[in-house]
C-alpha positions as CSV (number, residue, x, y, z in Angstrom):
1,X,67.7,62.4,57.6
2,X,69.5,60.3,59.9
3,X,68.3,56.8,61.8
4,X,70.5,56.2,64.9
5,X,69.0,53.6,66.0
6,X,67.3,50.3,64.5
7,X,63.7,50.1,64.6
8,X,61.9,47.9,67.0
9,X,58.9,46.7,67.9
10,X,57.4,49.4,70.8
11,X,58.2,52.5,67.7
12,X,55.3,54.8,67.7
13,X,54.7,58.1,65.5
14,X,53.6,60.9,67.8
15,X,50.6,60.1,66.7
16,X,50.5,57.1,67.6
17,X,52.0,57.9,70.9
18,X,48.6,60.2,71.4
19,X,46.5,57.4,70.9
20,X,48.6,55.4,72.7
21,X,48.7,58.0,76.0
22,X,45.2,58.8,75.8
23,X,44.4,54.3,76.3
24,X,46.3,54.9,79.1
25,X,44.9,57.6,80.8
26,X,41.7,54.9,80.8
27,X,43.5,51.8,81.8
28,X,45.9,53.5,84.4
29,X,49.1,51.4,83.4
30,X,52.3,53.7,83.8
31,X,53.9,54.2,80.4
32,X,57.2,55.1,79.7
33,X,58.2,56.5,76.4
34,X,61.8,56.9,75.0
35,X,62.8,58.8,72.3
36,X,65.7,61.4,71.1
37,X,65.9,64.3,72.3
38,X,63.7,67.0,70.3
39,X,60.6,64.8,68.8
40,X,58.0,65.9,71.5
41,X,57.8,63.2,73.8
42,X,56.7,65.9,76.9
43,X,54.6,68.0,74.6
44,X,52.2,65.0,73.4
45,X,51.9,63.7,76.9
46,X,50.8,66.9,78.4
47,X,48.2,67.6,75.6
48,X,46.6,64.5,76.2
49,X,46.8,64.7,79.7
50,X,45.1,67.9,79.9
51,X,42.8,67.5,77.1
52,X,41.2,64.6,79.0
53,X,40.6,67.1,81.8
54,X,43.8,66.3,84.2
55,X,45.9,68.4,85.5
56,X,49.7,68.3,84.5
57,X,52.7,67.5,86.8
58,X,56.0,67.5,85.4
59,X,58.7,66.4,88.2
60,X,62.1,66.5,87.3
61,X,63.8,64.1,88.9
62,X,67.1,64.3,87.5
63,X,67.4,67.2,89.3
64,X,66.1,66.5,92.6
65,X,67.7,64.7,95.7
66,X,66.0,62.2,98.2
67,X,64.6,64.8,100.7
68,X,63.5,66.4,97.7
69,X,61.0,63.6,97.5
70,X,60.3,62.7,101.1
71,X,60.1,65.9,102.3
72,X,62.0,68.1,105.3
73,X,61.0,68.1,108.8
74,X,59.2,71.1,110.4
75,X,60.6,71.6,113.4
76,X,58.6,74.6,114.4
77,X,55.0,72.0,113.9
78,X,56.6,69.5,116.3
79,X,54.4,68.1,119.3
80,X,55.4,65.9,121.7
81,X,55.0,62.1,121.3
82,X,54.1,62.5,117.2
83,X,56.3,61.9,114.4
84,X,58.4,65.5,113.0
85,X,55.7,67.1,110.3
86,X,57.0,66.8,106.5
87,X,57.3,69.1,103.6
88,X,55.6,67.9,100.6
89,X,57.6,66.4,98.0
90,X,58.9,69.1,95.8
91,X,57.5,69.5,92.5
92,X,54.5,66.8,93.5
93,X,50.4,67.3,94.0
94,X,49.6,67.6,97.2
95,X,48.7,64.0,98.2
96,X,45.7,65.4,99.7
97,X,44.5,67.2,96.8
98,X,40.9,66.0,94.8
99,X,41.7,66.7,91.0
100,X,42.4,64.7,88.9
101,X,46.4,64.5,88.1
102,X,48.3,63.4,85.2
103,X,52.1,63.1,86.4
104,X,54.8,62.6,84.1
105,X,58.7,62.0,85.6
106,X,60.5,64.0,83.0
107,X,63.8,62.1,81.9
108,X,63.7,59.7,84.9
109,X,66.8,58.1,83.4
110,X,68.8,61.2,84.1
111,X,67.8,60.8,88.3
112,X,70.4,59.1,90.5
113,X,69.8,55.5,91.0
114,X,69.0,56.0,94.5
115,X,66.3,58.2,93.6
116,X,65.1,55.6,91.2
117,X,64.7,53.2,93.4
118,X,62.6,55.6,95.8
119,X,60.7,55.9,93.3
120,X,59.2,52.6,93.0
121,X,55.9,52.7,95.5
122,X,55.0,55.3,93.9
123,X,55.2,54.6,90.4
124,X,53.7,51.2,90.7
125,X,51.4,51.6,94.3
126,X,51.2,55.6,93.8
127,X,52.2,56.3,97.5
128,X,52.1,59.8,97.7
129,X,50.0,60.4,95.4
130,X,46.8,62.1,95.1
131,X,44.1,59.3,94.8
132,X,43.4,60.3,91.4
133,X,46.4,59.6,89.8
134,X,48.1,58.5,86.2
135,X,51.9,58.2,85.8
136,X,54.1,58.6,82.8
137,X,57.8,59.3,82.1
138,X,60.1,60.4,79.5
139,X,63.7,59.4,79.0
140,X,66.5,59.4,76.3
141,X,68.1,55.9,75.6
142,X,71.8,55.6,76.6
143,X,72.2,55.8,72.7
144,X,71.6,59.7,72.5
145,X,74.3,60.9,74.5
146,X,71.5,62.4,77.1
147,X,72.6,62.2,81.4
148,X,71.4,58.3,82.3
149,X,71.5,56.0,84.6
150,X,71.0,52.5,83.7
151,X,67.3,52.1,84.9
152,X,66.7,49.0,88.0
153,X,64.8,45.8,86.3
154,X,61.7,46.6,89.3
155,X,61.7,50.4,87.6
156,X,61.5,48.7,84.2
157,X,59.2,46.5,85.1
158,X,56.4,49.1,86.5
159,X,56.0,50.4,83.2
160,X,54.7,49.8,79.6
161,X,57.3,50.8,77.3
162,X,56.9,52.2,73.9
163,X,60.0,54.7,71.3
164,X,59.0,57.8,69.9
165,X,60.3,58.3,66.5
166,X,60.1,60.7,63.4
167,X,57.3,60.7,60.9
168,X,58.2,63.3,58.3
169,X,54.6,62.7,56.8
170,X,53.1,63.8,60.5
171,X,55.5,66.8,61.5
172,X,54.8,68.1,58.0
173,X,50.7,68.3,59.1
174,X,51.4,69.4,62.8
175,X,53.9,72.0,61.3
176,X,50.9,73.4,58.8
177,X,48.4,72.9,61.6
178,X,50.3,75.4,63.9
179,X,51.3,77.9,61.3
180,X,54.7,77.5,61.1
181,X,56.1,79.9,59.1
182,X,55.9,78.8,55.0
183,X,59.2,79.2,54.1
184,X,59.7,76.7,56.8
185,X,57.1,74.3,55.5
186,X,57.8,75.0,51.9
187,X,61.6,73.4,52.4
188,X,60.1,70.5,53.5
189,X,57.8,70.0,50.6
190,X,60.8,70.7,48.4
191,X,63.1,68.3,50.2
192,X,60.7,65.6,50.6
193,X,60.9,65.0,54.4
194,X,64.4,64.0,53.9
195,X,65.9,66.8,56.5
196,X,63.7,67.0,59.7
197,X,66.3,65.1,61.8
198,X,70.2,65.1,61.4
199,X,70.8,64.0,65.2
200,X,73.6,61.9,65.4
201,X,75.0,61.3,69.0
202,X,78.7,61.2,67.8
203,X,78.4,64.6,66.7
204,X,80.3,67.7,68.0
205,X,78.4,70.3,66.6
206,X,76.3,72.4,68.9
207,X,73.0,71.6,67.5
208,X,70.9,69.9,65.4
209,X,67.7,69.6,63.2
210,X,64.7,68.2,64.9
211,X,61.3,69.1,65.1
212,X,62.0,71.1,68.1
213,X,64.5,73.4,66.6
214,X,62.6,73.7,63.4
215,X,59.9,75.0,65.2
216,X,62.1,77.8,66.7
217,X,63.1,78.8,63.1
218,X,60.0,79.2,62.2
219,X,59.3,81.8,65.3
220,X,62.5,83.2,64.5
221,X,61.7,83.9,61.2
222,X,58.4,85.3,62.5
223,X,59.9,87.8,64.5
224,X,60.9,90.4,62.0
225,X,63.7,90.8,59.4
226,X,67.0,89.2,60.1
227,X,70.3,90.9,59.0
228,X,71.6,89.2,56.0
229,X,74.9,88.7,57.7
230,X,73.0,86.9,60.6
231,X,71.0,84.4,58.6
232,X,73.4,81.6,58.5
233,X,74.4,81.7,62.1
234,X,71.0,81.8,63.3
235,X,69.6,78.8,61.3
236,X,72.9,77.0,61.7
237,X,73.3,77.9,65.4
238,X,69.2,75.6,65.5
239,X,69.7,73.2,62.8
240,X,73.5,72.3,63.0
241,X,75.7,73.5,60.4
242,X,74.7,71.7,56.9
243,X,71.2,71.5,57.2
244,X,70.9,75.1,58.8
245,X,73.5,76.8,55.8
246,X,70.7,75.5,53.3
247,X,67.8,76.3,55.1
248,X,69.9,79.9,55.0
249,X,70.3,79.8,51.4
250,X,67.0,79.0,50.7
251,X,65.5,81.9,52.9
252,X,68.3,83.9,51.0
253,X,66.9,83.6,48.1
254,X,64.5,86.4,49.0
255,X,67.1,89.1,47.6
256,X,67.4,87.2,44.9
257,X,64.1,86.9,43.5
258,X,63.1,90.8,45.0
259,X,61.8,91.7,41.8
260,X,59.6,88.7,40.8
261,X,58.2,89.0,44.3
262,X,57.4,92.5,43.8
263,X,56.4,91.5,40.0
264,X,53.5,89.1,41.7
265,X,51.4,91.8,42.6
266,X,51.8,94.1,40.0
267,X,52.3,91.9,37.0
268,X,50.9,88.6,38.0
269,X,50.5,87.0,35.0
270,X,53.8,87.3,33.0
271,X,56.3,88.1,35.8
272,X,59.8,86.3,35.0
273,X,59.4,82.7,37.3
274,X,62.7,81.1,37.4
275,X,63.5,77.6,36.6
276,X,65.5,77.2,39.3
277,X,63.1,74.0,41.7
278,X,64.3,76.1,45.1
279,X,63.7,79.4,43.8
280,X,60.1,77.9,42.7
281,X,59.1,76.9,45.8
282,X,60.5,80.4,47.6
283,X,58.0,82.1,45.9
284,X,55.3,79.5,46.8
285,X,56.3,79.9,50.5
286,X,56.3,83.9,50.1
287,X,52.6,84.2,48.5
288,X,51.4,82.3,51.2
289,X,52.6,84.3,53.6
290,X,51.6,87.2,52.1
291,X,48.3,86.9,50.7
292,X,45.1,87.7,52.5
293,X,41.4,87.9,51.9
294,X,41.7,91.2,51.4
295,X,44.2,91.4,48.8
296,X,44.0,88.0,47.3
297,X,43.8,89.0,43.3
298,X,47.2,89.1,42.3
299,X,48.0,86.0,44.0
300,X,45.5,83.3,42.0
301,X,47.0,84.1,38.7
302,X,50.5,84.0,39.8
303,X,49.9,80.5,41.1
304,X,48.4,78.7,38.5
305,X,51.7,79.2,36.7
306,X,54.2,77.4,39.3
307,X,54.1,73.7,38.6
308,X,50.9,72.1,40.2
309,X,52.6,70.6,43.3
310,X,53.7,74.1,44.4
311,X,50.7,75.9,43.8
312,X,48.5,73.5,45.9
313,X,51.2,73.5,48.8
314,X,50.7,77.8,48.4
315,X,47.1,77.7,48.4
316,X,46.9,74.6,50.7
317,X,49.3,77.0,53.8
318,X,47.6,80.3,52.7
319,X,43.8,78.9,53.4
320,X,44.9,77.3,56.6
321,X,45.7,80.4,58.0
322,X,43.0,82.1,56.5
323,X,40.1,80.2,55.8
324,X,37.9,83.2,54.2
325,X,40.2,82.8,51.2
326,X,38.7,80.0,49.6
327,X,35.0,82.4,49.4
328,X,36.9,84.9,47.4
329,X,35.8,85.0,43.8
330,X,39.6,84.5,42.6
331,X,39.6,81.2,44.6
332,X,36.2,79.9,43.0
333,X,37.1,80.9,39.7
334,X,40.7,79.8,39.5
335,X,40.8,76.8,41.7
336,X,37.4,75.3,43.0
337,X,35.9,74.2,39.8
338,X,39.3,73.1,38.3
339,X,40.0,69.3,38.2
340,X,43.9,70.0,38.1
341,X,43.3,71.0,41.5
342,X,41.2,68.5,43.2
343,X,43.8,68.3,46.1
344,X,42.2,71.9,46.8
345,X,38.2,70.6,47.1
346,X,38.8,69.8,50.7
347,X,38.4,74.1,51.1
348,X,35.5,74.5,48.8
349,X,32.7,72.8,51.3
């Protein structure tokens, strides 16, 4: 996993940055966050901006113009001896409109600098605004190889500033707490958070890995079979090349190990497991996505005999997307009164 830049002082995890957001949805302070592109600057802000009841703007102004923002004339509501009736701004509230608004300028380095400088009234006195307002923006720094302009010192200075950066540790947990798919999860575990990020703005390739693109993996691996020829370019076409040809490989693997996977089920406890670390935690990933309360006998058994890091990380993705598992009797008898498992108690309450 790649740094590109040098930490500072204003880093936040995203969540950190939620925290953060949701302070200043109380104390009204416009905050600008920076960030690569990828981590989920625009996906924290609007989930705390409507989970504190707002409604959410997002204005792009990178790809508006001035009388985007000021408005056009009406010709057809003129009346004589009254100033020309305006358009709203596009992409604004109304500024007559009683919600409450939470209104975030979406890469507000990429917009023109004269449409940075209109800006400033109504970042810092909200002119234009609906009364009840709250302002944030999102921009990539210079660094990333994003579209900027070099932001005015009065811009700057209407905001609080803060980075966004990768925790492995946290997109590991928001990745299990959406149900991304296992395998994608497992080759986190097994690479130790060591390959959610390989952006590098001096790069030519067309992609790269970050938590955006690993979450359209995981959908993509959701979404039915994948030809075996088309595996590679896929996951490399998301990830960039290296990272995606081993996230390949280790979803390859599945042809590989067909007939331990079918073994699981039908001879659980003394199918072939090979020693092989990657092809340990395949199988991991592919009993958690295949187990269910239903049919959950086959899979206790077959677990306890992975090493016990993999069979918690099975058990730990299999309950999380389906709770009833732990009231099984398998689950009780195998795992809840076991101390080698105490990571597991949290699903016996």
């Amino acid at each position: 996993m790649r740094t590109p830049t040098a930490p500072t002082c204003i880093d936040v995890t995203p969540r950190q940055l939620a925290a953060l957001a949701a302070h200043h949805l109380l104390s009204n302070v416009p905050l600008m966050v920076w960030g690569d592109p990828g981590l989920g600057k625009t996906q924290i802000l609007k989930q705390q901006i409507e989970g504190a009841g707002r409604k959410y703007c997002d204005f792009r102004a990178a790809i508006l113009d001035l009388p985007d923002l000021q408005g056009y004339p009406i010709p057809a509501d003129m009346r004589p001896g009254e100033p020309c009736p305006m358009t709203a701004a596009a992409g604004l509230p109304a500024p007559s409109s009683n919600a409450a608004w939470g209104i975030v300028y979406e890469e507000l380095p990429g917009a023109s600098r004269m449409m940075q400088g209109a800006l400033y009234g109504m970042i810092l006195e909200r002119n234009g605004l609906p009364a009840d307002n709250r302002v944030f923006a999102t921009g990539n720094p210079t660094a990333a190889r994003g579209v900027t302009n070099e932001q005015p010192t009065p811009l700057k200075s209407r905001f609080r500033h803060c980075r966004l950066i990768l925790c492995p540790d946290e997109a590991l947990a928001y990745a299990e707490a959406k149900n991304w798919h296992p395998f994608v999860t497992a080759y986190h575990y097994m690479t130790k958070g060591s390959e959610w990020s390989s952006f590098d703005p001096k790069s030519t390739e067309e992609n790269y890995a970050c938590p955006r693109t690993w979450e359209d993996c995981s959908k993509t691996l959701y979404a039915g079979s994948i030809p075996s020829d088309l595996l590679t370019p896929m996951m490399a076409g998301s990830l960039g090349y290296g990272i995606g040809s081993k996230f390949a490989a280790f979803c390859r693997l599945y042809s590989d190990l067909a007939p331990t996977v079918a073994g699981m089920r039908t001879n659980p406890e003394s199918c072939p497991i090979p020693e092989d670390a990657a092809a340990q935690w395949f199988l991991a990933a592919t009993t958690a996505s295949q187990v269910s309360a239903l049919d959950a006998s086959w899979c206790f058994p077959f677990l306890t005999r992975l090493p016990d890091e993999l069979c918690v990380f099975a058990i730990n993705a299999a309950t999380r997307r389906a709770p009833q598992l732990a009231k099984t009797p398998g689950f009780i008898q195998h795992f809840a009164k076991n101390p080698r498992y105490a990571a597991l108690a949290v699903f016996c309450d």
